[in-house]
MARBA-3410 file (N, C-alpha, C, O; in Angstrom, 1 decimal):
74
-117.3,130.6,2.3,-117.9,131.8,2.9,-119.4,131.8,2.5,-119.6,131.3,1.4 ~ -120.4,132.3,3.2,-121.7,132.2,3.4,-122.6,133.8,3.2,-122.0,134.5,4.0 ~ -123.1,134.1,3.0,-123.8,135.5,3.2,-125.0,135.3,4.0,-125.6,134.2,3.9 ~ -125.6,136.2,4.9,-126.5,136.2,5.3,-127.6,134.6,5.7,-127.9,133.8,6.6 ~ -127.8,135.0,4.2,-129.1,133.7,4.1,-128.5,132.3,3.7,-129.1,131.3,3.4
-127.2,132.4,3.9,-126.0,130.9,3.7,-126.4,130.8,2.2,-126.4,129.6,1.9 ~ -126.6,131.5,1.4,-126.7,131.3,-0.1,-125.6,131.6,-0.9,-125.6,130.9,-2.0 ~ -124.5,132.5,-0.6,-123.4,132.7,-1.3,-122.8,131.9,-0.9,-123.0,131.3,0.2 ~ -121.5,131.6,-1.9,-120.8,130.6,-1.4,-119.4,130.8,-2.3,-119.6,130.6,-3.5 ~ -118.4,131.1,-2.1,-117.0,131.6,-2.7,-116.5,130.0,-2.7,-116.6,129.3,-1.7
-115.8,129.4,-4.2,-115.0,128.5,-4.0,-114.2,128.8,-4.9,-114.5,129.6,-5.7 ~ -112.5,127.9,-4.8,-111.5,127.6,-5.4,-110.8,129.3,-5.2,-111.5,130.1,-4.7 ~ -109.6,129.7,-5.7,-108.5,130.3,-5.4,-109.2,131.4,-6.1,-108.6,132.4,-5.6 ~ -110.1,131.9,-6.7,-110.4,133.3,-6.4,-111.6,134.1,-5.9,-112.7,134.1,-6.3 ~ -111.1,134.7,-4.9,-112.0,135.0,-3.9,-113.5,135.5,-3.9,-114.5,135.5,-3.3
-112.7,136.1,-5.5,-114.4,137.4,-5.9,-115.0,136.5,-7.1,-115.7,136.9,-8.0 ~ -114.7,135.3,-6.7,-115.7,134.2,-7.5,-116.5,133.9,-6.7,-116.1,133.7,-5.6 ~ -118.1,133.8,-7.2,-119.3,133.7,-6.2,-120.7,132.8,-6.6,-121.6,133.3,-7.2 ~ -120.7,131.9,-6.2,-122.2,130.7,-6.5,-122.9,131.1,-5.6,-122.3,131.4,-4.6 ~ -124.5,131.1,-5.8,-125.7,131.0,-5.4,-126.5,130.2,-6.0,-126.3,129.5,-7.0
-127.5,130.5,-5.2,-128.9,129.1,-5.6,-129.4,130.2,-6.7,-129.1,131.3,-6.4 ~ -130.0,129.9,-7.9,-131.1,130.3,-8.7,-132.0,129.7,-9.4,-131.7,128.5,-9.2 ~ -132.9,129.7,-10.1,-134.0,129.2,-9.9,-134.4,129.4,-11.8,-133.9,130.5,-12.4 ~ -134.8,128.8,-12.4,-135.3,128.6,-13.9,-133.4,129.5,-14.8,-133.3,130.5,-15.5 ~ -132.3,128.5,-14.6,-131.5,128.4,-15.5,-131.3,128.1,-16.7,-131.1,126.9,-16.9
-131.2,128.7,-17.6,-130.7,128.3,-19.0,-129.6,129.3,-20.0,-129.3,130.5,-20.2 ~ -129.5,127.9,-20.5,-128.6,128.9,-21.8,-128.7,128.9,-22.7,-128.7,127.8,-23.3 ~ -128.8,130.3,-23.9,-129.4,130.3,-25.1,-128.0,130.8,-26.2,-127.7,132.0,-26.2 ~ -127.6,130.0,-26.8,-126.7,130.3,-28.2,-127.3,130.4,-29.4,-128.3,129.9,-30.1 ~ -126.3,131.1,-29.5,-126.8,132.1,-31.2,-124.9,132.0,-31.7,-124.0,131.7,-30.9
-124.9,132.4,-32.9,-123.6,132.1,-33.9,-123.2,133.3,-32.9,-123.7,134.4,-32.8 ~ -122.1,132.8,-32.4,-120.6,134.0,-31.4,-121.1,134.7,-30.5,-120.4,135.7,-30.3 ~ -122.5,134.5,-29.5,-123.0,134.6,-28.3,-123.9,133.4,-27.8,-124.6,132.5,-28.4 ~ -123.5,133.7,-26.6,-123.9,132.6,-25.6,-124.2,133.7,-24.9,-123.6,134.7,-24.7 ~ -125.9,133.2,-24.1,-126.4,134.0,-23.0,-127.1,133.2,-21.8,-127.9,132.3,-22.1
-126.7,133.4,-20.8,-127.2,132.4,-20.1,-128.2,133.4,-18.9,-127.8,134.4,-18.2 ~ -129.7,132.7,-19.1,-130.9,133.7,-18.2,-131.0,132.6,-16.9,-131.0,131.3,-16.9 ~ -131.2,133.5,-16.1,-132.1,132.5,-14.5,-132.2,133.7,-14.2,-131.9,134.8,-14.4 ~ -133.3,132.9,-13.1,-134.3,133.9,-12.2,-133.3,134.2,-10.8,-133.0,133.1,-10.3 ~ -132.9,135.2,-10.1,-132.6,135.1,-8.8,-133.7,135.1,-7.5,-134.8,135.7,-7.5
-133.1,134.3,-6.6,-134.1,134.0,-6.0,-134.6,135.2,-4.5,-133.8,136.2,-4.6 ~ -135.3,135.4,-3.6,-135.9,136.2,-2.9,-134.7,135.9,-1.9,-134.0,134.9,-1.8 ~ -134.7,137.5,-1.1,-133.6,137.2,-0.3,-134.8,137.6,1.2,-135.8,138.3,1.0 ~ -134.5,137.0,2.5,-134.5,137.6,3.6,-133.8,137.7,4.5,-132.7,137.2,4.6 ~ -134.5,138.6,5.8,-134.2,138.7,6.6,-134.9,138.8,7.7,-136.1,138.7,7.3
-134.8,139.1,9.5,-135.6,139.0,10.0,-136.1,140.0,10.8,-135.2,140.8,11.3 ~ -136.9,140.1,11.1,-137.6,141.8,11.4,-136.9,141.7,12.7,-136.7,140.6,13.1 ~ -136.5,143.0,13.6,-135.9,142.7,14.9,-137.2,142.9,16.4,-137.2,142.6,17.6 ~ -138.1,143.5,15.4,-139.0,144.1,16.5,-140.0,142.9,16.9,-140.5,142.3,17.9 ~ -140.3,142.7,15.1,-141.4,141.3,15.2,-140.9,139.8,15.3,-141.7,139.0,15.9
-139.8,139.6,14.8,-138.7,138.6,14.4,-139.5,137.5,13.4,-139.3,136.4,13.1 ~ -140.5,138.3,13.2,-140.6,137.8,11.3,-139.7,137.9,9.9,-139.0,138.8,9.9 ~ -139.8,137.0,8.9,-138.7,137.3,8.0,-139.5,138.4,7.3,-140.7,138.6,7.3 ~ -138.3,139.4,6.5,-139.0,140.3,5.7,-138.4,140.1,4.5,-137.3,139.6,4.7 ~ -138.8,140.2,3.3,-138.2,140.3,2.1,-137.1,141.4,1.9,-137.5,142.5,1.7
-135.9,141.3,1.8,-134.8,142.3,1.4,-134.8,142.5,-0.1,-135.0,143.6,-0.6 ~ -134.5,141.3,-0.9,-134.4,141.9,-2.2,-135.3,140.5,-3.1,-135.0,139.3,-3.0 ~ -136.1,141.0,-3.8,-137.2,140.5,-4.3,-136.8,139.5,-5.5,-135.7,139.6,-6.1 ~ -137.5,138.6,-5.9,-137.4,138.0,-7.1,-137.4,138.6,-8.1,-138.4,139.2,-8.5 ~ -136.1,138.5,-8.8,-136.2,139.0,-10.3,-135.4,138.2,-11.4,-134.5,137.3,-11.2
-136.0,138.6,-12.7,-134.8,138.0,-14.1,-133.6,138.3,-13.9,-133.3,139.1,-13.0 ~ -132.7,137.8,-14.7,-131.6,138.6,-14.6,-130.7,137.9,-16.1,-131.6,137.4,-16.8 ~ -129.8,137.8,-16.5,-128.9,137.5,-17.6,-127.9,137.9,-17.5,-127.7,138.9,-16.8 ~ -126.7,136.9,-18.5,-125.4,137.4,-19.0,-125.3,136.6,-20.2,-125.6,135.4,-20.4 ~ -124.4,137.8,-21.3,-124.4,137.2,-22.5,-122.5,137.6,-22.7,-122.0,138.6,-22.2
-121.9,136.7,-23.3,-120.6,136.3,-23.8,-120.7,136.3,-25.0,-121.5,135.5,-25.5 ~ -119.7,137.3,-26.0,-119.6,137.3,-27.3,-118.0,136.6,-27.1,-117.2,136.9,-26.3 ~ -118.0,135.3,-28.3,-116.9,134.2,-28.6,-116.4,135.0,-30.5,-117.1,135.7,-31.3 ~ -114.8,134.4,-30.7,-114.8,134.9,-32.1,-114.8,134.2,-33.0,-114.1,134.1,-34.0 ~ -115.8,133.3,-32.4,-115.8,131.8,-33.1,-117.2,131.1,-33.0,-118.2,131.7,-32.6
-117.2,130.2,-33.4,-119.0,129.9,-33.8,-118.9,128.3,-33.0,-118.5,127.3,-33.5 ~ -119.5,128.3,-31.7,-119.7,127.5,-31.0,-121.3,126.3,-31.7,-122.4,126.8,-31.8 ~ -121.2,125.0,-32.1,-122.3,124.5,-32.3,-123.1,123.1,-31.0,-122.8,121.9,-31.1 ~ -123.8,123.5,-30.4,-124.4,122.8,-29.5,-125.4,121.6,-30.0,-126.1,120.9,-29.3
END
């Protein structure tokens, strides 16, 4: 499945699992969190009047962090 800008993409048996493209990925561990930062990337669309693209939703940071009850060492 595709959204809009063909950027989303649903794979394997659950549905409300979802990949996109992002842009400066990484992952930062610390003793019983793991946080992983990337930038999301600019979305568009295209003007109907002018049929230029417009920016819908802008570049930003973003994160998620996972607390483990165990001490992961990388």
């Amino acid at each position: 499945m595709k959204d809009h800008n063909a950027e989303i993409l649903s794979y394997g048996e659950n549905p409300w699992l979802f990949a996109r493209k992002v842009d400066h990925l990484y992952v930062e561990a610390r003793k019983f969190i793991q946080v992983l930062h990337w930038t999301e990337l600019p979305r568009y669309k295209v003007d109907p009047e002018t049929l230029e693209f417009i920016e819908t939703v802008p570049r930003r940071a973003d994160s998620f962090s996972q607390r483990y009850r165990w001490h992961v060492d990388f």
